[in-house]
C-alpha positions as CSV (number, residue, x, y, z in Angstrom):
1,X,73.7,-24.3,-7.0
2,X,73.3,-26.7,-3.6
3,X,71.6,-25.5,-1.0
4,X,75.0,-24.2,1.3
5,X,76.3,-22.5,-1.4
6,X,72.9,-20.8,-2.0
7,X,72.5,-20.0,1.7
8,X,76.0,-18.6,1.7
9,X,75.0,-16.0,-1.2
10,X,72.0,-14.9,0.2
11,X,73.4,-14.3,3.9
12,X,76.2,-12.2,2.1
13,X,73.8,-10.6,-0.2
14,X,72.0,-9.5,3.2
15,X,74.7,-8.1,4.6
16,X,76.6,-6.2,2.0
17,X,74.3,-5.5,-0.4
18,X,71.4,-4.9,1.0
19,X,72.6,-3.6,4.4
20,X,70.6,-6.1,6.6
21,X,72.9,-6.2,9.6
22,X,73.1,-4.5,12.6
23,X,76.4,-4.9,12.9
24,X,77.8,-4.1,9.7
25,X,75.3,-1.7,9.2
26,X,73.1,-0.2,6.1
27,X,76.3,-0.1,3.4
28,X,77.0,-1.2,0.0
29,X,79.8,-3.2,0.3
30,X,79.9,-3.4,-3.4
31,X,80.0,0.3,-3.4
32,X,83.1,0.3,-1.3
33,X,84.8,-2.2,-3.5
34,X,83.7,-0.2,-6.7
35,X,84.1,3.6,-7.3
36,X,83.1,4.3,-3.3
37,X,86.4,2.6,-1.8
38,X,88.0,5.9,-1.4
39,X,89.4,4.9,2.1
40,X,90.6,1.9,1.1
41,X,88.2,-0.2,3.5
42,X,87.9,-3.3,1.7
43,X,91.3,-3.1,-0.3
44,X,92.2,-6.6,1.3
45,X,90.2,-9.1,2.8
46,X,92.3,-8.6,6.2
47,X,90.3,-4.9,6.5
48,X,87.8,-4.8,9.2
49,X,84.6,-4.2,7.2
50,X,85.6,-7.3,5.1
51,X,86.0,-9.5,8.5
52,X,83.0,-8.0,10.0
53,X,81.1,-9.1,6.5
54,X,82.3,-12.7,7.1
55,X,81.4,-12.6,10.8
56,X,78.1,-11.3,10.1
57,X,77.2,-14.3,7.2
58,X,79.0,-16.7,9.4
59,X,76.3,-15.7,12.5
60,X,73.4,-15.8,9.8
61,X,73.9,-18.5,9.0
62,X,74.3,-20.9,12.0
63,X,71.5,-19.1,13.3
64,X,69.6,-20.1,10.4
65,X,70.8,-24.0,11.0
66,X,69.9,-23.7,14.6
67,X,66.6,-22.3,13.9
68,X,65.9,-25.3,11.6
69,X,67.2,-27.9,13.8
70,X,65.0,-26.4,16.2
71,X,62.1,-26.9,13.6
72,X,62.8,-30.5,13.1
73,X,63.0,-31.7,16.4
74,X,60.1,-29.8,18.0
75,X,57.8,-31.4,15.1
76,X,59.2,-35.0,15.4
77,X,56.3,-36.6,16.1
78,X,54.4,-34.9,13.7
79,X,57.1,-36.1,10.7
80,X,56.8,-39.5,12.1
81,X,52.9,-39.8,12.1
82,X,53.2,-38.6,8.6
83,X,56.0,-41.1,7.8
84,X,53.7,-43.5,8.9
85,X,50.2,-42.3,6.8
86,X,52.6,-42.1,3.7
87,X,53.9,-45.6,4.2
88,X,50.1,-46.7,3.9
89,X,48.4,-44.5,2.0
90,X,51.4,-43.1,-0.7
91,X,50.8,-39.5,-0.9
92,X,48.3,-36.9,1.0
93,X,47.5,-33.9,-0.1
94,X,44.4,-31.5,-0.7
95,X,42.3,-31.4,3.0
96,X,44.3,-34.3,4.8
97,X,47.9,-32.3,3.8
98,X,46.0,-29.0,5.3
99,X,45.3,-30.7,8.0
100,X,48.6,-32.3,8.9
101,X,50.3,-28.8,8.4
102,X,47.5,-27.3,10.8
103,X,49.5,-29.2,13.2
104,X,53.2,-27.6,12.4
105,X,54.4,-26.5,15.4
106,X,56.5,-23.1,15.3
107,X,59.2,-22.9,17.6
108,X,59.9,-19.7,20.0
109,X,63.1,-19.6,18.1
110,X,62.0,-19.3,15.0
111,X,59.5,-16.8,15.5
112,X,62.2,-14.3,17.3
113,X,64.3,-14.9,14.6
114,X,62.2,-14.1,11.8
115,X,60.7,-10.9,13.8
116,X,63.7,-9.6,16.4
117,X,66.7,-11.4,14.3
118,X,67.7,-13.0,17.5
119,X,70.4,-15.3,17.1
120,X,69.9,-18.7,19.3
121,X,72.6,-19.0,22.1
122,X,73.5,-22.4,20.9
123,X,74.5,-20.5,17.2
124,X,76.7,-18.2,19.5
125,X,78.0,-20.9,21.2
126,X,79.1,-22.9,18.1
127,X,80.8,-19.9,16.5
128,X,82.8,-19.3,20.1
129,X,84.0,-22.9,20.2
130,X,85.6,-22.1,16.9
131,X,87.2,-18.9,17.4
132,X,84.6,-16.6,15.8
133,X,82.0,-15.1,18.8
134,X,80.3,-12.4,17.7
Protein backbone atom coordinates (compact mmCIF):
# COMPACT_ATOMS: atom_id res chain seq x y z
CA UNK A 1 0.00 0.00 0.00
CA UNK A 2 1.90 3.71 -0.70
CA UNK A 3 2.30 5.83 1.75
CA UNK A 4 -1.05 8.32 0.76
CA UNK A 5 -3.18 5.65 0.52
CA UNK A 6 -1.95 4.36 3.91
CA UNK A 7 -2.29 7.82 5.42
CA UNK A 8 -5.73 8.09 4.02
CA UNK A 9 -6.83 4.72 5.93
CA UNK A 10 -5.55 5.53 9.07
CA UNK A 11 -7.03 9.22 9.22
CA UNK A 12 -10.40 7.51 8.37
CA UNK A 13 -9.86 4.73 10.77
CA UNK A 14 -9.35 7.66 13.39
CA UNK A 15 -12.28 9.25 12.73
CA UNK A 16 -14.90 6.65 12.26
CA UNK A 17 -13.82 3.87 13.86
CA UNK A 18 -12.22 4.81 16.59
CA UNK A 19 -14.01 8.04 17.33
CA UNK A 20 -10.85 10.29 17.38
CA UNK A 21 -12.42 13.59 16.25
CA UNK A 22 -13.81 16.31 17.97
CA UNK A 23 -15.84 17.12 15.36
CA UNK A 24 -17.37 14.00 14.34
CA UNK A 25 -17.29 12.83 17.63
CA UNK A 26 -16.74 9.29 19.65
CA UNK A 27 -19.04 7.05 16.98
CA UNK A 28 -18.75 3.93 15.06
CA UNK A 29 -19.29 4.87 11.79
CA UNK A 30 -19.17 1.36 10.82
CA UNK A 31 -21.85 0.84 13.35
CA UNK A 32 -24.08 3.24 11.62
CA UNK A 33 -23.53 1.72 8.25
CA UNK A 34 -24.12 -1.87 9.83
CA UNK A 35 -27.13 -2.98 12.01
CA UNK A 36 -26.85 0.78 13.97
CA UNK A 37 -28.10 2.87 10.79
CA UNK A 38 -31.53 3.01 12.02
CA UNK A 39 -31.81 6.72 11.03
CA UNK A 40 -30.52 6.38 7.93
CA UNK A 41 -27.43 8.74 8.64
CA UNK A 42 -24.95 7.37 6.33
CA UNK A 43 -27.53 5.81 3.74
CA UNK A 44 -25.67 8.04 0.96
CA UNK A 45 -22.53 9.60 0.90
CA UNK A 46 -24.42 13.14 0.45
CA UNK A 47 -25.59 12.66 4.47
CA UNK A 48 -23.97 14.91 6.83
CA UNK A 49 -22.12 12.48 9.09
CA UNK A 50 -20.59 10.93 5.82
CA UNK A 51 -19.37 14.72 4.67
CA UNK A 52 -18.26 15.53 8.12
CA UNK A 53 -16.16 12.07 7.96
CA UNK A 54 -14.41 13.34 4.78
CA UNK A 55 -13.98 16.79 6.18
CA UNK A 56 -12.56 15.53 9.26
CA UNK A 57 -9.67 12.96 7.20
CA UNK A 58 -9.27 15.71 4.74
CA UNK A 59 -8.13 18.29 7.90
CA UNK A 60 -5.97 15.28 9.39
CA UNK A 61 -4.39 14.91 6.95
CA UNK A 62 -3.10 18.27 5.62
CA UNK A 63 -2.37 18.89 9.04
CA UNK A 64 -0.28 15.99 9.15
CA UNK A 65 1.61 17.26 5.67
CA UNK A 66 1.97 20.65 7.25
CA UNK A 67 3.33 19.38 10.39
CA UNK A 68 6.01 17.44 8.36
CA UNK A 69 6.84 20.12 6.05
CA UNK A 70 7.33 22.03 9.10
CA UNK A 71 9.78 19.16 10.29
CA UNK A 72 11.85 19.21 7.22
CA UNK A 73 12.53 22.67 6.88
CA UNK A 74 13.25 23.66 10.48
CA UNK A 75 16.01 20.68 10.42
CA UNK A 76 17.58 21.68 6.98
CA UNK A 77 20.72 22.28 8.12
CA UNK A 78 20.93 19.39 10.11
CA UNK A 79 19.88 17.03 6.83
CA UNK A 80 22.50 18.84 4.97
CA UNK A 81 25.43 18.38 7.42
CA UNK A 82 24.41 14.77 7.43
CA UNK A 83 24.24 14.72 3.60
CA UNK A 84 27.53 15.83 3.67
CA UNK A 85 29.13 13.21 6.55
CA UNK A 86 27.39 10.43 4.42
CA UNK A 87 28.90 11.54 1.16
CA UNK A 88 32.38 10.95 3.07
CA UNK A 89 32.04 8.55 5.36
CA UNK A 90 28.95 6.07 3.70
CA UNK A 91 26.88 5.30 6.58
CA UNK A 92 26.74 6.48 10.47
CA UNK A 93 25.22 4.79 12.95
CA UNK A 94 25.77 3.52 16.60
CA UNK A 95 27.13 6.89 18.83
CA UNK A 96 27.69 9.25 15.78
CA UNK A 97 23.77 8.44 14.45
CA UNK A 98 22.76 9.19 18.39
CA UNK A 99 24.44 12.04 18.18
CA UNK A 100 23.22 13.56 14.96
CA UNK A 101 19.50 12.81 16.14
CA UNK A 102 20.46 14.56 19.62
CA UNK A 103 20.36 17.49 17.36
CA UNK A 104 16.62 16.93 15.68
CA UNK A 105 14.93 19.83 16.19
CA UNK A 106 11.08 19.50 17.11
CA UNK A 107 8.94 22.13 15.79
CA UNK A 108 6.25 24.07 18.01
CA UNK A 109 3.87 22.60 15.48
CA UNK A 110 4.48 19.38 15.91
CA UNK A 111 4.42 19.25 19.43
CA UNK A 112 0.74 20.93 19.59
CA UNK A 113 -0.26 18.70 17.19
CA UNK A 114 0.76 15.53 18.70
CA UNK A 115 -0.49 16.87 22.34
CA UNK A 116 -3.58 19.56 21.62
CA UNK A 117 -4.41 18.16 17.96
CA UNK A 118 -4.08 21.67 16.74
CA UNK A 119 -4.29 21.92 13.20
CA UNK A 120 -1.55 24.50 11.62
CA UNK A 121 -3.30 27.67 10.05
CA UNK A 122 -1.51 27.15 6.88
CA UNK A 123 -3.50 23.31 6.73
CA UNK A 124 -6.76 25.52 7.30
CA UNK A 125 -5.73 27.75 4.82
CA UNK A 126 -5.11 25.21 2.03
CA UNK A 127 -8.39 23.35 2.61
CA UNK A 128 -10.30 27.12 2.37
CA UNK A 129 -8.64 27.81 -0.95
CA UNK A 130 -10.27 24.66 -2.16
CA UNK A 131 -13.65 24.96 -0.86
CA UNK A 132 -13.39 22.72 2.19
CA UNK A 133 -12.68 25.06 5.57
CA UNK A 134 -13.39 23.40 8.47
Amino acid sequence: MDDIRRATDLAYKAVSEYGLSASVGPLSVGTLISGGDDYGLLKDSGSPVARAVEAEVKLMLEAALAVARDCVTSNRPLHDALSAELRQEEKVEGAALQEWLHKTEVPASLRAFVLHGEVPASARERLAAVGLAN
